[in-house]
N, C-alpha and C positions, 0 to 999 in steps of 0.2 A: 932589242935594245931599249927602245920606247917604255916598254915594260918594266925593264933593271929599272931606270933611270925614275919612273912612276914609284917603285917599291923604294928607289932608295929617298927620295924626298920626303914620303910619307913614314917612314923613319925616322928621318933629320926632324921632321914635327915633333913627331910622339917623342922623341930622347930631348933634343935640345927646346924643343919649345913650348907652348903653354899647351897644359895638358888638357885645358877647354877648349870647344873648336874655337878657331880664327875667324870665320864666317863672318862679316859684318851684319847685322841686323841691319833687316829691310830697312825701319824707321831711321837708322842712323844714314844711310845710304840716300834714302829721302831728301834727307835733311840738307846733305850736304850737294845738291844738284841744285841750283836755280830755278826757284820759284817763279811762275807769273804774279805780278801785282793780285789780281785775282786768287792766286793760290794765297799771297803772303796772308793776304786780306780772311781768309777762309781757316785758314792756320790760327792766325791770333785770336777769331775769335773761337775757337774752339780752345785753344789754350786757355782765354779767360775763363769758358763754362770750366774747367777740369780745377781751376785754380780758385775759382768761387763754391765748387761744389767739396774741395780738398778742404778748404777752410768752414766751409758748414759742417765737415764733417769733424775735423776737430775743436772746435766748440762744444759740440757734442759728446766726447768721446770719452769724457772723465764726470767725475760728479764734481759738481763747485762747491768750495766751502768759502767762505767770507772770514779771514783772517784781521780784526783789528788790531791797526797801530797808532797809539796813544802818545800825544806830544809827552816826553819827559818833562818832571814837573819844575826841575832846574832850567827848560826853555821855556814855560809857558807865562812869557812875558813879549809886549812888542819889542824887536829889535832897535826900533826907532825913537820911541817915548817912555822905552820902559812899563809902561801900564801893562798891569795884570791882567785887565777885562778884556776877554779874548773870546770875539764868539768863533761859530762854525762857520766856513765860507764854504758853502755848497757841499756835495757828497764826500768831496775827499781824493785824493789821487789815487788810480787805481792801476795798478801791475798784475799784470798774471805771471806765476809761476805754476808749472807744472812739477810735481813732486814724484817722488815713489814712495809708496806703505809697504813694508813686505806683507806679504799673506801668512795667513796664522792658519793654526786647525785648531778647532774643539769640539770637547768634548763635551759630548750633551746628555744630561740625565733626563731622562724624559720618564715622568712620575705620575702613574696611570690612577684617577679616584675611583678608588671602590666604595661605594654605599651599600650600608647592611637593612634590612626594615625592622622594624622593632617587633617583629612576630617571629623572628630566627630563621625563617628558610627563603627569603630572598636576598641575593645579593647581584648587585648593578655596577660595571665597572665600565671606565669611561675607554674609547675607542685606541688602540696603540698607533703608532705613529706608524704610516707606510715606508715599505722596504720595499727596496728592487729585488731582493732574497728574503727568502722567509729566514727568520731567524738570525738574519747577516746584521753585524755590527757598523756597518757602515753605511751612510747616507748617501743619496743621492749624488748627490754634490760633491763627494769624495770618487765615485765612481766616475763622474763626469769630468774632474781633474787630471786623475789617469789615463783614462780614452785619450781626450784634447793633448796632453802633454807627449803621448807614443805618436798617436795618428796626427797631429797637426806640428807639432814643434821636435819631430824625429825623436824624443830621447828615450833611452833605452831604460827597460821598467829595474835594471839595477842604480840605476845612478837618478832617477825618483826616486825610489829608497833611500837613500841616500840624503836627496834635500830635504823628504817630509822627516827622517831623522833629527837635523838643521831644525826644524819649524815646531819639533818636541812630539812627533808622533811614531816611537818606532816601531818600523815596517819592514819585512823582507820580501824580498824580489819573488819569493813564490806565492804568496797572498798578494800582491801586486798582479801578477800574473794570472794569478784563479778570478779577480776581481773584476780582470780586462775580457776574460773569457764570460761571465757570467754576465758583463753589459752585453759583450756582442748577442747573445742568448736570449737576452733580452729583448729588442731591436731585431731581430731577423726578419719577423714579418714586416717592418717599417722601410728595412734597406731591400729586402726583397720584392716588394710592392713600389721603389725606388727604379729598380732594373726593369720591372713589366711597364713604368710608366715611359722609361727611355725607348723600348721597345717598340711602342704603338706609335713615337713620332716619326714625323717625314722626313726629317734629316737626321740624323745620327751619325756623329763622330765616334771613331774605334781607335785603337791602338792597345800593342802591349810593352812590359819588359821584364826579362828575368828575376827571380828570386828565390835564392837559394833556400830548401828543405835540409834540414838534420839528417842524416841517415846514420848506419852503425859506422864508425873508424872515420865519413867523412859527409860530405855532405851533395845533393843534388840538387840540377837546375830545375825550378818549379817557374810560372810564370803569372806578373800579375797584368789581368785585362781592363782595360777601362772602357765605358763608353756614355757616351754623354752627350745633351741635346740642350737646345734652347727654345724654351715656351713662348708663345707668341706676345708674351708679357715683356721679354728679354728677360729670362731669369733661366738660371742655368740647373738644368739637373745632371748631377754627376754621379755616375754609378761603378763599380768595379766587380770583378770575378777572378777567383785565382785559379790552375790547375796545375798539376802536374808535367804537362805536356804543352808543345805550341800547336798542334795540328788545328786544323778546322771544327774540331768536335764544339769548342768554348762559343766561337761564334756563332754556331749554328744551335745550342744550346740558349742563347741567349736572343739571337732576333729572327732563327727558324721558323718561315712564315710567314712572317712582316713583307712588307713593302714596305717603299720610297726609296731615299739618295742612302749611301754608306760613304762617308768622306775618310779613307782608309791611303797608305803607302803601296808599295806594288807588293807586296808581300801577299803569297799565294793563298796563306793561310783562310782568306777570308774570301775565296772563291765558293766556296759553303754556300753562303749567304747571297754571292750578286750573280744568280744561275738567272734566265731568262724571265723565270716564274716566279723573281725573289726580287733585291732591291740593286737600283742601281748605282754603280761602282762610280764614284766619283775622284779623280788624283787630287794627289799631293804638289804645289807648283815648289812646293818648300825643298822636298825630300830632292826634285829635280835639279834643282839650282845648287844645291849640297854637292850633286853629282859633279858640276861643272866646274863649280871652285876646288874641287879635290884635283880638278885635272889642270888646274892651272901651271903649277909649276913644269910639266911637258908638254901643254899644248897653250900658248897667251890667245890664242883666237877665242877660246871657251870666253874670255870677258864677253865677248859681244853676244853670246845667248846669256848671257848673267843680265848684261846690257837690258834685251828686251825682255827679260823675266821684272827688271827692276820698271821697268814703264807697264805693265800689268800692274804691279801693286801699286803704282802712281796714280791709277784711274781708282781704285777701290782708296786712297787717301782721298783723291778729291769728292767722292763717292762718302766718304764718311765725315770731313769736313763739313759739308753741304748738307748733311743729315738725309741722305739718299738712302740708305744700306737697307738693302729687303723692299724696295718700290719698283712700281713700275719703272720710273725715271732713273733708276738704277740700272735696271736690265736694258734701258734706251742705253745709256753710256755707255755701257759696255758694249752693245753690240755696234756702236758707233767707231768708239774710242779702241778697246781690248782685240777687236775681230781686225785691224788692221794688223796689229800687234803681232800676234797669231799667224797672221800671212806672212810677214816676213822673217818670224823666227822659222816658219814652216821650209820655206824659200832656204832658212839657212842651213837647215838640218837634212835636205835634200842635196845640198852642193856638198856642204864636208863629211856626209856616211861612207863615200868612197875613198876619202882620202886619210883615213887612220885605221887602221888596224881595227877590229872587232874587239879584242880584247883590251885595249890601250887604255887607260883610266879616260878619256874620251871619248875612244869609240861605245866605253860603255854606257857612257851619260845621252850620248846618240841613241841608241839602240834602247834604252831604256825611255827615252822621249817618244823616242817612234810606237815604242808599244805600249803605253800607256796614253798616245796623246788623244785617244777618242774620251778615256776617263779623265784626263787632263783640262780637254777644251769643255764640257759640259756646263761648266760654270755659265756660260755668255748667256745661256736661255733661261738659267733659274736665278735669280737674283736673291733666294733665299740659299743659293749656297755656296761655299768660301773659295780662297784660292788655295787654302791649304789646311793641312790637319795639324796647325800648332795646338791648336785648345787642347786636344787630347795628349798630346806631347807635354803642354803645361800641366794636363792633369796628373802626369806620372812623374813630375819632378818631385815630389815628396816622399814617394817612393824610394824614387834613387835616394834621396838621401837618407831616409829611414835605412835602407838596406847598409849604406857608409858606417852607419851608427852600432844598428842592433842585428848589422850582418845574414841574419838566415830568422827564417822560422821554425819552429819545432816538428810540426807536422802537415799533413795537408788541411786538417781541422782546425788549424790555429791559421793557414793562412786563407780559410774561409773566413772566419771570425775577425781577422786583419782587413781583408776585402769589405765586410761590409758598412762595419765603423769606418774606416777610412770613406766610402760612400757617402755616410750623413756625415762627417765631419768637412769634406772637398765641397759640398752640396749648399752647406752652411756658409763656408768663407766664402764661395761664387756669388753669394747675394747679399753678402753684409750681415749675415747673422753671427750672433756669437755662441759658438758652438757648446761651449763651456755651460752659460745659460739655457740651453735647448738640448742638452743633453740631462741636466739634474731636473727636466720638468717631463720631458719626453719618457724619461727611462721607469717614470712610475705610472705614465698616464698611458703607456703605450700598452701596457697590462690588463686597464679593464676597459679602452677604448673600442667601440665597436669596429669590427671588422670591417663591414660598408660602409664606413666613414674613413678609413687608415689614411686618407689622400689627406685629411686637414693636419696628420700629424709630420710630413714634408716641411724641410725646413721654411719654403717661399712660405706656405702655406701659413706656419709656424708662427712668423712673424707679421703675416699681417694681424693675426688675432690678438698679438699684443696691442695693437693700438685700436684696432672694431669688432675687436669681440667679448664676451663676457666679461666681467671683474674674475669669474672665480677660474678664466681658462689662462688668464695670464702667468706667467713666472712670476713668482712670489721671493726672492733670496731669503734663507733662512736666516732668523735674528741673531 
């Protein structure tokens, strides 16, 4: 009965209610519990660094142009004496407004000098402009429009067509198409020297989710992987892999070998990888608590393991407030604060396994705690690793929506080519680069760049050399 009653709730959601999960976010849940004086205190100021550094950032984020406005020569008299003589008082008032330009394309003749010598058999022509394709009529910079626009802002390369039509350059969705393929082509040793660098760190986040391939009459489930780490810089490398299949082959393809933590769901698939001799399995506390609210509606005890799931992420806030995250004095609070935590949720899931059913949207949020909680509890002793695998979860939201948009991929060779641009594009936004810019400098330099250097052409990388490295390795936008 327990069961009807579980299946017909989760029903009543999916028909009548919001088709997003319900789940309250941790931080909102937070927020709304009472704070200590201490905590309030720890909060604001972290709110002010987030709200001083949002504001540096847009200051920055446009080019300024200085607009003058000239008194009309019908007012330029005093309002008080009438007199004409009017000097300047100081700079002038100043307002910022932020605008929109639309973007244009053009078309550039590029007009190569031949010199002849005046003996008749030499002639000297000056160098042709570099191409990401020999012979290809498009620039850089048009390629890297396209990428950013599929991989970063989901939209489907028929409906670009569509607006570079709008912008007076028309284009059909199959040379669109050849052009997204011939960047990825380009880029493969960059995005694939992207994956071996994820590979060789200590922590490593995984996850997957489906995406549909074309097939004859219909279409099949392919799947796309992500995984992704963070340098001890705090700068994010994000990598992806597609296949055909969910099995263990992808993962074991990709960190077969490796050691250290894998921050993964309980998903079997990636037993591959965390064998004795491989790396260790780290839980998800996210995917758990997912478990428990699902079982709310047949069982209201589940609050109280949501309960103490939510005072776990309460030590990693004040843990991050505090500027702790990855310290010693991290790993002290948790094994002070977290480990008590832990005992009493343990405590709790030892008294109710006997009293629900195995199967009941409950007993399996139990049963699933129970076998996972060795990869679960791990966190207390490493303080360099999380309490859940949201990053990787955040990583594949563009996905889903790419997939809402432009629905399936063509083949498995286009959802390799999708995987790995989406890589340097996710890699890009994780650290504040603009993808757009680093894709029109990247995709001609990654051509004749030395192999044993590929690491400086990494977005983090990318971007520091615009401010400390060469004048001639900078991004130059064309005039």
């Amino acid at each position: 009965m327990t069961s009807l009653e579980a299946k017909m709730a989760a029903l009543e959601r999916r028909v009548f209610g919001k088709r997003t999960e319900k789940l309250p976010p941790v931080a909102q849940e937070l927020k709304a519990r009472q704070d200590s004086p201490e905590e309030e205190r720890a909060r604001a100021a972290a709110a002010l660094r987030t709200r001083r550094a949002r504001a540096a950032r847009k200051a920055d984020a446009a080019v300024e142009r200085e607009v003058r406005h000239e008194v009309p020569a019908e007012d330029r008299h005093c309002p008080a004496c009438g007199s004409e003589e009017l000097n300047p008082l100081g700079e002038g008032r100043r307002t910022v407004v932020y605008e929109h330009v639309p973007a244009f394309f053009e078309k550039q003749v590029h007009v190569q000098e031949v010199l002849a010598c005046t003996c008749g058999r030499g002639v000297v022509t000056a160098p042709a402009p570099p191409k990401v394709v020999d012979k290809g009529e498009y620039g850089p910079g048009l390629l890297a429009h396209v990428v950013v626009s599929k991989c970063a802002d989901a939209m489907p390369l028929h409906r670009l067509a569509q607006r570079m039509e709008r912008g007076g350059v028309p284009m059909s969705r199959s040379t669109l198409t050849d052009l997204f393929h011939q960047s990825a082509s380009a880029v493969r040793p960059l995005s694939s020297y992207l994956l071996q660098r994820i590979a060789s760190a200590e922590v490593v986040w995984a996850d997957e989710t489906p995406l549909r391939v074309l097939d004859v009459k219909k279409t099949r489930r392919g799947y796309l992987w992500t995984f992704l780490t963070q340098t001890p810089q705090s700068e994010w490398l994000i990598g992806y892999r597609f296949s055909l299949g969910r099995a263990g082959k992808t993962p074991k393809d990709v960190l077969g070998g490796t050691t250290g933590a894998l921050v993964v769901d309980g998903y079997t698939g990636y037993n591959a990888v965390t064998l004795p001799e491989g790396r260790t399995r780290v839980g998800c506390w996210a995917h758990l608590r997912r478990r428990f609210f699902e079982a709310l509606p047949t069982a209201p005890e589940a609050r109280e393991a949501m309960d103490l799931i939510l005072e776990l992420y309460r030590v990693e806030a004040q843990a991050r407030d505090a500027g702790l995250v990855g310290t010693a004095a991290h790993r002290a609070l948790r094994q002070e604060s977290s480990t008590r935590v832990l005992v009493r949720l343990r405590t709790w899931l030892e008294v109710q396994t006997p009293r629900h059913p195995p199967k009941s949207p409950l007993g399996q949020a139990l049963s699933y705690a129970t076998k996972q909680w060795e990869a679960l509890t791990r966190f207390v002793e490493d303080p360099r690793l999380p309490l859940d695998n949201n990053r990787s979860e955040a990583a594949l939201r563009k996905a889903a929506l790419g997939r809402k948009n432009f629905l399936f991929v063509g083949h498995e060779t286009a959802g390799e080519n999708l995987a790995g641009l989406y890589a340097l594009v996710a890699t890009c936004e994780a650290n504040g680069v603009n993808p757009e810019a680093y894709l029109a400098d990247v995709l001609l330099r990654v051509q004749t760049h030395p192999n044993s250097r590929i690491a400086e052409l990494l977005p983090h990388e990318w971007k520091r050399q615009q401010t400390t490295g060469p004048p001639e390795s900078r991004f130059q936008p064309q005039p």
